[in-house]
C-alpha positions as CSV (number, residue, x, y, z in Angstrom):
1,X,-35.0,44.0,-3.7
2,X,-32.6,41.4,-2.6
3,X,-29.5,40.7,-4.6
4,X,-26.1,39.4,-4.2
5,X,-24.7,42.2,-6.2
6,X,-25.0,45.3,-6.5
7,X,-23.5,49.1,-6.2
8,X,-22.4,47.3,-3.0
9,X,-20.4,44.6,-5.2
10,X,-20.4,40.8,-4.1
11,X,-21.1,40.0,-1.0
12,X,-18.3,37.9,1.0
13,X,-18.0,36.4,3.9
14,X,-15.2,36.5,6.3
15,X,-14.5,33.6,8.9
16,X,-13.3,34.0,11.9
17,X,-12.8,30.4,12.9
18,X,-13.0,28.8,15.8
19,X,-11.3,25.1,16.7
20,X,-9.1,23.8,19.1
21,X,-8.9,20.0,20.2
22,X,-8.3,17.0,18.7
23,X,-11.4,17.2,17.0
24,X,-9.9,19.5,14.6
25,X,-11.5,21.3,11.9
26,X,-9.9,22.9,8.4
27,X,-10.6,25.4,6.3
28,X,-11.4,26.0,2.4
29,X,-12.2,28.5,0.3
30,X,-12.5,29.1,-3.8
31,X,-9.4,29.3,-5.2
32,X,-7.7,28.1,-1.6
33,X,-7.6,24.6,-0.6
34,X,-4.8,22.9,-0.7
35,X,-2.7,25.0,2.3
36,X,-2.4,22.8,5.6
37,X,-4.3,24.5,8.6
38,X,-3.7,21.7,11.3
39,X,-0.6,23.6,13.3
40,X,-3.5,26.5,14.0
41,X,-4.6,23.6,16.2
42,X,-4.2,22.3,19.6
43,X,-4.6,19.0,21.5
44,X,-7.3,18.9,24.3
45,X,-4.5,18.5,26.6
46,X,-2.5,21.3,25.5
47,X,-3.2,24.0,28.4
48,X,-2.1,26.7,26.3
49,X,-3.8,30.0,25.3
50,X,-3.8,32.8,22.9
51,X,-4.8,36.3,23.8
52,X,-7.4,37.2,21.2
53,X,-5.8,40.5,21.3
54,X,-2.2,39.3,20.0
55,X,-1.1,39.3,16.8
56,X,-1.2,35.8,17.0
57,X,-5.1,35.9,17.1
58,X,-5.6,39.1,15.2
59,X,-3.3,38.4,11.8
60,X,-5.2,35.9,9.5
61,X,-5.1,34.9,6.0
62,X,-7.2,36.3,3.4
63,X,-7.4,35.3,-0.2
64,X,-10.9,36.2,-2.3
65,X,-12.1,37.8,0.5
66,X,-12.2,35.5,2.8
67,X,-10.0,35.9,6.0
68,X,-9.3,33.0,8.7
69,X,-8.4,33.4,12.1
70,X,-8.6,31.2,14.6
71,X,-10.8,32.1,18.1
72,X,-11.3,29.2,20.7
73,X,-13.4,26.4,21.9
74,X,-16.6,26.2,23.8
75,X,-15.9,22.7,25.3
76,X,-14.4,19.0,23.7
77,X,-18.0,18.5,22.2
78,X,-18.7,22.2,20.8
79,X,-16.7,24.2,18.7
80,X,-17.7,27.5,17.8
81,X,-16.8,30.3,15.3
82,X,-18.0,33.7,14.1
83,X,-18.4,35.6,10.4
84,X,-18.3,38.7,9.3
85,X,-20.1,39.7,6.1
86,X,-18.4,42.0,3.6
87,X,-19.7,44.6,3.0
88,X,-21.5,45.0,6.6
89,X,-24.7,47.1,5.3
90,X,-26.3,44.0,2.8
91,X,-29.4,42.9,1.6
92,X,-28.8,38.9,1.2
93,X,-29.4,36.4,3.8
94,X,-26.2,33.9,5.0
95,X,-27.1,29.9,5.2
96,X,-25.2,26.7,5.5
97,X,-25.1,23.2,4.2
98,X,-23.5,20.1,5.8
99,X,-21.8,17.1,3.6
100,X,-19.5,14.4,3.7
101,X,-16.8,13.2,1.8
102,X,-18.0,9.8,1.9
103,X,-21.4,10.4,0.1
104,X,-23.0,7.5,1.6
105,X,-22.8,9.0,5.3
106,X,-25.6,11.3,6.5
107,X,-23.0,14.0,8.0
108,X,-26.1,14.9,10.4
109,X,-25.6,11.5,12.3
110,X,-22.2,13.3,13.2
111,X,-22.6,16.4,13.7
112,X,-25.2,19.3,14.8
113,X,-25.2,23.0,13.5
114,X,-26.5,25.8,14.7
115,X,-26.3,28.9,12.8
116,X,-26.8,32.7,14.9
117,X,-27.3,34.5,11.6
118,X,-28.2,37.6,14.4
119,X,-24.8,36.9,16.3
120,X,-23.2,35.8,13.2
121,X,-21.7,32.9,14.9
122,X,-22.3,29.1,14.0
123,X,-21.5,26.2,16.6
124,X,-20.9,22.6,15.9
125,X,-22.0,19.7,18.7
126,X,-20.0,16.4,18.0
127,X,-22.6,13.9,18.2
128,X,-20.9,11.2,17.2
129,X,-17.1,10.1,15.6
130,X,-17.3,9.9,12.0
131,X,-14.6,8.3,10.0
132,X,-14.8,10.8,7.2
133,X,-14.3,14.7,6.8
134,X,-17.4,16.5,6.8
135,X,-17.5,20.0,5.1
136,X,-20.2,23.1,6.3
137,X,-20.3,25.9,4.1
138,X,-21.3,29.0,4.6
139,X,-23.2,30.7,1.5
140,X,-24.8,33.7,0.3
141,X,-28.6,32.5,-0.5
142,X,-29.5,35.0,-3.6
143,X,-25.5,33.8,-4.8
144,X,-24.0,30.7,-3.3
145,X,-21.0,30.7,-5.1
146,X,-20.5,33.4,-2.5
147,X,-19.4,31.0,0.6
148,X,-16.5,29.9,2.0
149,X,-15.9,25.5,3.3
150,X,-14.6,24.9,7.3
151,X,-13.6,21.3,7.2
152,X,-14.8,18.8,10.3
153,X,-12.8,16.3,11.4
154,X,-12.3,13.8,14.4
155,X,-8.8,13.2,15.1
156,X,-8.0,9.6,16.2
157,X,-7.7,9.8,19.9
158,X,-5.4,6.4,21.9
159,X,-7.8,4.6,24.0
160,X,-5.2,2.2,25.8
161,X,-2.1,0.8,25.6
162,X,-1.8,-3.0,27.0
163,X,1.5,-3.8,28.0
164,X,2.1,-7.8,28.7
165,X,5.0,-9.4,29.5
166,X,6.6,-12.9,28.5
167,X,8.9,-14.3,30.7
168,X,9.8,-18.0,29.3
169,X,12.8,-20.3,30.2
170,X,15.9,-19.8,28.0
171,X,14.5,-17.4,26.2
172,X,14.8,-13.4,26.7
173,X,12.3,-11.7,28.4
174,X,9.4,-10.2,26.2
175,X,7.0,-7.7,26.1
176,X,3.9,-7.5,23.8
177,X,2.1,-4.1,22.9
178,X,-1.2,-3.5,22.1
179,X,-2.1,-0.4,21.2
180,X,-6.5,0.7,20.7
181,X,-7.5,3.7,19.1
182,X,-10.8,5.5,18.6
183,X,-12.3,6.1,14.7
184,X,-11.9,9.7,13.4
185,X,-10.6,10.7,10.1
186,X,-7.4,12.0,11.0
187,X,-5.7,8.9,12.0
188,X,-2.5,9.3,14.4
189,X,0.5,6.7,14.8
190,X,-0.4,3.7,17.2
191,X,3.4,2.8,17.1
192,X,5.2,2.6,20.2
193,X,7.9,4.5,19.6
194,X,10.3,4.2,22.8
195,X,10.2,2.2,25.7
196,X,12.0,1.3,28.6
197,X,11.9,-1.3,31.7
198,X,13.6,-0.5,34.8
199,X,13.5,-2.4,37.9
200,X,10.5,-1.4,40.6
201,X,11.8,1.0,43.5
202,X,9.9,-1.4,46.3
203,X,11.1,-4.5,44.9
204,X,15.3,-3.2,44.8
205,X,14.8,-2.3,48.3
206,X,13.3,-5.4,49.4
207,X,15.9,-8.0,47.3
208,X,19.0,-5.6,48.7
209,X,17.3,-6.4,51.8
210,X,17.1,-10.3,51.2
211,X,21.4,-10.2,50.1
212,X,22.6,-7.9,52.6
213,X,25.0,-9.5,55.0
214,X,24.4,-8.9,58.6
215,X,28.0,-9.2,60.0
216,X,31.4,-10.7,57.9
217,X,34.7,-11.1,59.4
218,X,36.6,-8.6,57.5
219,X,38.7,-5.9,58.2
220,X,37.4,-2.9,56.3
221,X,35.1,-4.6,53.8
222,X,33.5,-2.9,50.5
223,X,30.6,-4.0,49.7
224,X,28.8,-3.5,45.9
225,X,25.5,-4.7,44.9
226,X,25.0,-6.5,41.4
227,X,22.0,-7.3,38.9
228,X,19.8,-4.0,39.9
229,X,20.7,-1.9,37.7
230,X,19.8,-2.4,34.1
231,X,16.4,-4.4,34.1
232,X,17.0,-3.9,29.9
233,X,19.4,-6.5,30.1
234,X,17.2,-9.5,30.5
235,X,15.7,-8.2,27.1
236,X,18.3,-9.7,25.1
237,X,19.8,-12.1,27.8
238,X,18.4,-15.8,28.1
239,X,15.9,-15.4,31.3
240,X,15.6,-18.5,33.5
241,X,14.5,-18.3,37.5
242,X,17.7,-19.8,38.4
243,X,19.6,-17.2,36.5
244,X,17.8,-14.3,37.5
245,X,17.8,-15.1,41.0
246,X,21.3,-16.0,41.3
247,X,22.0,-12.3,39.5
248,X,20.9,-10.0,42.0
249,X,23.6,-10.5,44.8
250,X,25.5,-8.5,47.7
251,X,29.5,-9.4,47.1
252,X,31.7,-8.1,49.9
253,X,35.5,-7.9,49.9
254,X,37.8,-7.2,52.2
255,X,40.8,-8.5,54.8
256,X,39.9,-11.8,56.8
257,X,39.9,-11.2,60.4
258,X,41.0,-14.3,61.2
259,X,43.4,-15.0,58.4
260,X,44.8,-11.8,57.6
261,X,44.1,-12.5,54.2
262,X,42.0,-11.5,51.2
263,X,38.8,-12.8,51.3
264,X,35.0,-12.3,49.3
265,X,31.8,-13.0,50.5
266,X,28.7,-13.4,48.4
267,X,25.1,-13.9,48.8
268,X,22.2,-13.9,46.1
269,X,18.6,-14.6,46.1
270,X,19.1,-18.3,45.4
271,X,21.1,-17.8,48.7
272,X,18.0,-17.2,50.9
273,X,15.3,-18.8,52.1
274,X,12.7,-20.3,49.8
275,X,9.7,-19.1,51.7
276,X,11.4,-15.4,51.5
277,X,11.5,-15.6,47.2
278,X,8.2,-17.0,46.4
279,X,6.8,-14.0,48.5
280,X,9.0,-11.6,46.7
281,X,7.5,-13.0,43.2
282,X,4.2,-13.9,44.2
283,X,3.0,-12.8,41.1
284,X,1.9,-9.8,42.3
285,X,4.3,-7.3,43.4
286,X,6.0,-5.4,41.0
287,X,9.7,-6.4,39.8
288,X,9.9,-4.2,36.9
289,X,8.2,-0.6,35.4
290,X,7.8,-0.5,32.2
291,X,7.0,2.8,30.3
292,X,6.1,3.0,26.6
293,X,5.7,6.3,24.4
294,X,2.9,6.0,21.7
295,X,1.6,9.5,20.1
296,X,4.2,11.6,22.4
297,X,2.0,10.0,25.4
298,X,3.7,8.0,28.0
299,X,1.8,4.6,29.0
300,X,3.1,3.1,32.1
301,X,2.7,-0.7,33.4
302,X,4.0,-2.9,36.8
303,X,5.3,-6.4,36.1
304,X,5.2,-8.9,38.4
305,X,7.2,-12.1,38.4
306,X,6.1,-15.6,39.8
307,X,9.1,-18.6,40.6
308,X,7.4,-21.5,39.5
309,X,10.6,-23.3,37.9
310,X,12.8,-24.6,40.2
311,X,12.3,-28.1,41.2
312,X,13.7,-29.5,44.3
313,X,16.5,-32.0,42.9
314,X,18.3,-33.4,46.1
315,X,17.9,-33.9,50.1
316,X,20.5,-33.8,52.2
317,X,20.1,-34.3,56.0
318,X,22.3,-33.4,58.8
319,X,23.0,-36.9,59.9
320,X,22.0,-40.3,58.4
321,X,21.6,-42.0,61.4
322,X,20.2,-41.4,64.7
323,X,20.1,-43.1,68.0
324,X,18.0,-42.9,71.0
């Protein structure tokens, strides 16, 4: 005869849960449900372990009879765990049922369960991202208040972040972020929360390049570079070409040659030959790297600049007259 209790007393089932990933799943049992599980979790992209013979993987917690411990994935789509039924030697049969919190969602279209009741293991196949927390409980047939609640859940995952930037006359430089995430039911944080722009590598070569002076007539000249070395600043300075070209410059200082005298020489990009600057802002080429942290992920982007605002506003030849 079958029967949930007996000289044997009530049968119980013990958990030994399985889930790690972003697709993180909870726990619940009578008389248990309102402790937070997620820090038994990791991220997909965590690369950390846990010896299932530590104590970290061996010391659960029980309460009713029903003890949690966590065990590991099978992949990003499968989760697995394992039971144990109290007391080993039974006569009842263990079966599960699946439901969402949002009652108008068939938590099948979701998720896929199959239950080993001859391995005592039950593995769950995400087959699609569900925007509610599904429960599957396991339960004692002949007494189903006998059972004990793992909690499904997809956590929100970032699917890009697209970084653009504004760069308008008189006005500081700008940059627009916009953030997609997947659906899931744990949401996380799309906001970016720290950023930074720094000048490209290639591009501070290639402009100290363009500034350098070949030869000056000074007598032990120092030379120091300006405008390369806080790209930040043209986030709250008023950006024009003009400006920005005529910040990046080469200054050198030293004792005339000639004169005996004191004497700077400077050179900036407004300086040097047209046909050298629109091919150093083609449009193209990175001037600036951008980097901005959303979820503790960092999202990097290149900015290029193009010149397109500096009219020619004068001619002036060599000579105004000449004879053959």
């Amino acid at each position: 005869m079958r029967k949930g209790k007996g000289r044997f007393g009530t049968v119980l089932i013990v958990l030994l849960v399985a889930l790690v990933g972003v697709g993180a799943v909870g726990f619940l049992s009578q008389g248990f449900k309102n402790l937070d599980y997620k820090d038994w979790f990791k991220n997909d992209d965590d690369s950390s372990t846990v010896d299932p013979n530590s104590d970290e993987a061996t010391v659960g917690i029980t309460e009713n009879g029903i003890t949690l411990k966590p065990l590991f994935a099978d992949s990003t789509t499968t989760k697995s765990f394992s039971y144990t039924v109290d007391p080993s030697v039974h006569t009842g049969s263990i079966s599960y049922s699946l439901t969402c919190s949002n009652t108008s969602t068939n938590p099948s279209d979701y998720y896929s369960v199959v239950l080993d009741t001859e391995n005592q293991t039950v593995s769950i196949t995400l087959v699609d991202i569900c925007d509610y927390q599904c429960l599957i409980k396991l339960y004692s047939v002949d007494n189903p208040d006998v059972n004990a609640v793992v909690t499904l859940d997809y956590q929100q995952r970032i699917l890009s972040v697209v970084s653009t930037l504004n760069a308008v006359e008189g006005s500081p430089l700008s940059i627009h972020d916009v953030v997609t995430k997947s659906k899931g039911s744990i949401a996380v944080s799309s906001a970016v929360t720290s950023s930074s722009l720094t000048f490209d590598a290639d591009f501070v070569a290639a402009a100290q390049d363009l500034v350098s002076f070949t030869a000056v007539p000074l007598n032990n000249p120092v030379t120091t570079d300006y405008g390369l070395d806080d790209a930040s600043n043209w986030l709250t300075t008023n950006y024009s070409d003009t400006s920005f070209l005529g910040s990046i410059k080469e200054v050198v200082t030293g004792t005339s040659t000639i004169t005996g005298s004191q004497k700077t020489y400077t050179k900036s990009l407004l300086d040097c030959q047209s046909t050298d600057i629109l091919n150093l802002f083609d449009g193209t080429k990175p001037v600036f790297n951008y980097t901005a942290v959303v979820n503790g992920t960092e999202y990097k982007t290149d900015f290029a600049l193009e010149i397109n605002s500096i009219p020619i506003t004068g001619i002036d030849p060599s000579t105004t007259s000449i004879v053959f």
